[in-house]
C-alpha positions, 0 to 999 in steps of 0.5 A: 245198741252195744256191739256184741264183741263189747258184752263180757263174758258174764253177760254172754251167759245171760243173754244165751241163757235167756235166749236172745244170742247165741254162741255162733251169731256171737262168734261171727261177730268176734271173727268179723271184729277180727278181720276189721281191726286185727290188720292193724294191730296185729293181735291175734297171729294163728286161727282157726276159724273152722274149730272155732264155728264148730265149737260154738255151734256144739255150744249153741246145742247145749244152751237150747237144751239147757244144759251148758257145760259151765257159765263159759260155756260159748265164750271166745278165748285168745290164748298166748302163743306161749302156751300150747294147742292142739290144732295151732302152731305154737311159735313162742315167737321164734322162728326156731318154732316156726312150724311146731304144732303140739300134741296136746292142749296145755292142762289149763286150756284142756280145763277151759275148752271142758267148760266150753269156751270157744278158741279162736286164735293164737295172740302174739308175744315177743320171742322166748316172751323174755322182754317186755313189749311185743314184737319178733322176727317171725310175726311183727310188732303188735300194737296198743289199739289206744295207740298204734304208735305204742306197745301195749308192753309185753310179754303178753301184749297180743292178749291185751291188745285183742281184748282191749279191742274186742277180740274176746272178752277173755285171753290166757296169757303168762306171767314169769315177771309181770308179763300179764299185769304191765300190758294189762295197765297199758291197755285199761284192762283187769287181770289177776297172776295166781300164786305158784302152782294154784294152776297146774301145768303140763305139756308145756314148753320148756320152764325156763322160769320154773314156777316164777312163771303162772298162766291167768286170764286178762279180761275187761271185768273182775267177774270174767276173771274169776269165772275163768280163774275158778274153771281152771283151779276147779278143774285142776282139782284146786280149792279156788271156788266153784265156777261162777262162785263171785268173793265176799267183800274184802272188809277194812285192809291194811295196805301198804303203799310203796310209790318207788324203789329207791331213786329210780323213776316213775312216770309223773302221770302213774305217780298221780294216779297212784294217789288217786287210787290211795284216795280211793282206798282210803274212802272205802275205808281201808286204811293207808300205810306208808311204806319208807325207803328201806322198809323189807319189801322194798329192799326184796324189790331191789335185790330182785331187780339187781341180783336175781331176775338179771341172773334168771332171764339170762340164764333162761336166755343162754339155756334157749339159745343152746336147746331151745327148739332142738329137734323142730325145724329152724332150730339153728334160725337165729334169734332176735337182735336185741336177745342175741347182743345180751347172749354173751353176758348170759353165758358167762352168768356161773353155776354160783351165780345161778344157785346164789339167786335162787337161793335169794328167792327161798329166803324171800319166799320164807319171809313171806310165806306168814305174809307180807310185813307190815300190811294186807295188801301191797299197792305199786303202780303197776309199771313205771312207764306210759307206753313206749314206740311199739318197735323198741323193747324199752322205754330209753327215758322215764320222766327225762332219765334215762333207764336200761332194760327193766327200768319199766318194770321194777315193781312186778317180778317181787309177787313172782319171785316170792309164789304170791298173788298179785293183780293190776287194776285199771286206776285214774287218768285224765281224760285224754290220756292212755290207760294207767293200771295199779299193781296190788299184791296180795299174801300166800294164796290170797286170790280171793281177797284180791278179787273182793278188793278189785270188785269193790274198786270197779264199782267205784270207778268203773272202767268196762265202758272205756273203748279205744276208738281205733279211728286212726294212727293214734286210734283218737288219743295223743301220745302221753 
């Protein structure tokens, strides 16, 4: 018999509809798997498991009288600690923000708890989420549950680890360069970043990252995914779809393949499972375009990653370290050591070098906003590395070379860069071996043609049924 923390959330909604569960019986489960695995990943960093039993004994109410508040109704949800709510402490990461308790939900929280999902907790992220795994001075390292020597990157890492392990089936998290869809491939899970502003957001911490930065589900099917993507857009009073409203099929696409950029590395096991998904593809009769070195988005790709994200992060960074937390307690606590040592360089970043970057992204957004050139869809692997020491925030090498900071993530700030939908699909592995995602990137607003091409790959390699084991230090799989 499944344990009830492995049913989706699509399959919640009928087992409450049919009367076989309920939202609380569900919710005392989650809270058990909580107690039992969280120790030792480290996922889930704030609750509030009163709220919690309160909001699903309300929902329990509305299923027997048979009138819930949407097919989330009674659902558990992790929320990034990035992203503010009312009754937790929002921290950012940052001792700077140890004891700041918002006055209001974030607007996309505020639309799902109307829907009547049911918040258990806060996940962990790494200070100011300017890195790419997840670990900071106030909460500690989180772990992959497919191994806890690993980071299951960043910086949405808690989100990922909780679903990964069955805290949930949902979590919200952030994505200002690839922070939902890199920990989402290292885990095996599904998840979508919307384009810029398809999902309103108000009381908020600072936007450091302007509208790079989007909020969008992790979940471990498609289906949950959209249900919660459709909640929040619905209520924003977006055109996404109706609650529950699933994507027509996606028809035969033209997809761009790019496999790298330029000389820089690639995991030998990702580039494999990059042709697995190409073969894939091509059997569900797509058809393939490959992308050569210089082609435009390619060339995008490299500016980005070596003359406009540098200038944004850092510029964010130097920004946080003057202001951020001004007015809370610890606002002079100091800062992580690895943000710290790049502080320097981020203050000398100039007011030109700042507009020059910006003024690189309107141009891109320009020559992307009829689509992308040349294709339909953009396929990438998702990141270029296999999961690295949790306590370190990069992987030093990536196939024997070695890589600075961002070497991992070379493939996902274009989509956030440009406004423009993009995803990451779990993809082929050996068995054996961690989970691998894909990166698709999708035109101006082409969430739903993302979705219907995500659901046709689920149903041809299915991923929900892989679980890690967490049967010890390296929950039963070895380091790749």
């Amino acid at each position: 018999m499944t344990e009830l923390y492995c049913l989706s959330a699509g399959e919640l909604a009928r087992r409450y509809r049919g009367g076989t569960l309920d939202p609380v019986t569900l919710l005392e489960a989650v809270l058990d798997r909580v107690n039992a695995i969280n120790p030792s990943i480290n996922a889930l960093i704030e609750q509030d498991a009163a709220a919690a039993r309160s909001a699903a004994i309300a929902s329990a109410e509305r299923w027997r009288a048979g009138s819930p508040l949407s097919l989330l109704d009674g659902v558990p949800l992790t929320v990034k600690d990035n992203i503010p709510v009312v009754g937790l402490r929002c921290t950012w990461g940052s001792t700077r923000y140890r004891d700041y308790r918002p006055a209001s939900d974030e607007t996309s929280i505020g639309h799902l708890r109307a829907a009547g999902m049911v918040l258990i907790g806060k996940t962990n992220c790494p200070e100011f989420t300017l890195q790419g795994y997840t670990a900071n001075r106030l909460h500690g390292v989180t772990r992959n549950p497919w191994n806890l020597t690993l980071t299951p990157g960043g910086s949405s890492g808690g989100a990922v680890a909780a679903v990964a392990s069955g805290i949930g089936p949902v979590a919200i998290g952030t994505d200002g360069g690839g922070s939902l869809r890199r920990p989402a491939a290292h885990t095996g899970l599904f998840t979508l970043k919307p384009s810029a502003g398809l999902i309103h957001r108000r009381h908020g911490l600072p936007a450091v990252l302007g509208d790079f930065e989007v909020v969008g589900p992790i979940s471990r099917t498609v289906d949950d995914a959209e249900r919660v993507l459709a909640v929040m857009v619905q209520c924003a009073g977006g055109t996404f779809g109706r609650s529950g409203e699933v994507a027509a099929a996606p028809g035969r696409l033209q997809i761009g393949v790019l496999r790298r950029i330029g000389d820089a590395p690639v995991a030998p096991l990702i580039a494999e499972s990059l042709e697995q998904s190409v073969a894939d593809l091509s059997r569900l009769g797509h058809e393939i375009i490959e992308l050569p070195a210089g082609h435009p988005i390619e060339v995008m790709m490299r500016e980005i990653n070596e003359r406009v994200w540098p200038v944004i992060g850092q510029t964010a960074l130097a920004w946080l370290a003057e202001h951020g937390g001004a007015g809370l307690a610890g606002a002079a606590a100091p800062i992580d050591d690895s943000l710290a040592a790049s502080l320097p360089a981020a203050r000398a970043i100039s007011a030109v070098s700042y507009l020059d970057a910006l003024e690189s992204v309107r141009r891109m957004r320009e020559c992307l906003s009829a689509g992308l050139p040349g294709c339909t869809v953009l396929l990438t692997p998702a990141t270029a590395a296999m999961p690295w020491a949790a306590e370190l925030p990069f992987p030093p090498t990536i196939d024997g070379k070695p890589v600075g900071p961002r070497g991992h993530a070379l493939f996902t700030a274009l989509a956030n860069a440009a406004g423009l939908p993009a995803m990451s699909v779990p993809s082929w592995h050996p068995a054996g071996t961690l989970p691998i995602g894909m990166q698709f990137v999708g035109g101006p607003r082409s969430e739903s043609l993302l979705l219907a091409l995500a659901r046709s790959l689920e149903r041809a390699r299915p991923w929900c049924g892989d679980w890690p084991t967490l049967s010890g230090p390296a929950c039963g799989l070895p380091r790749s």
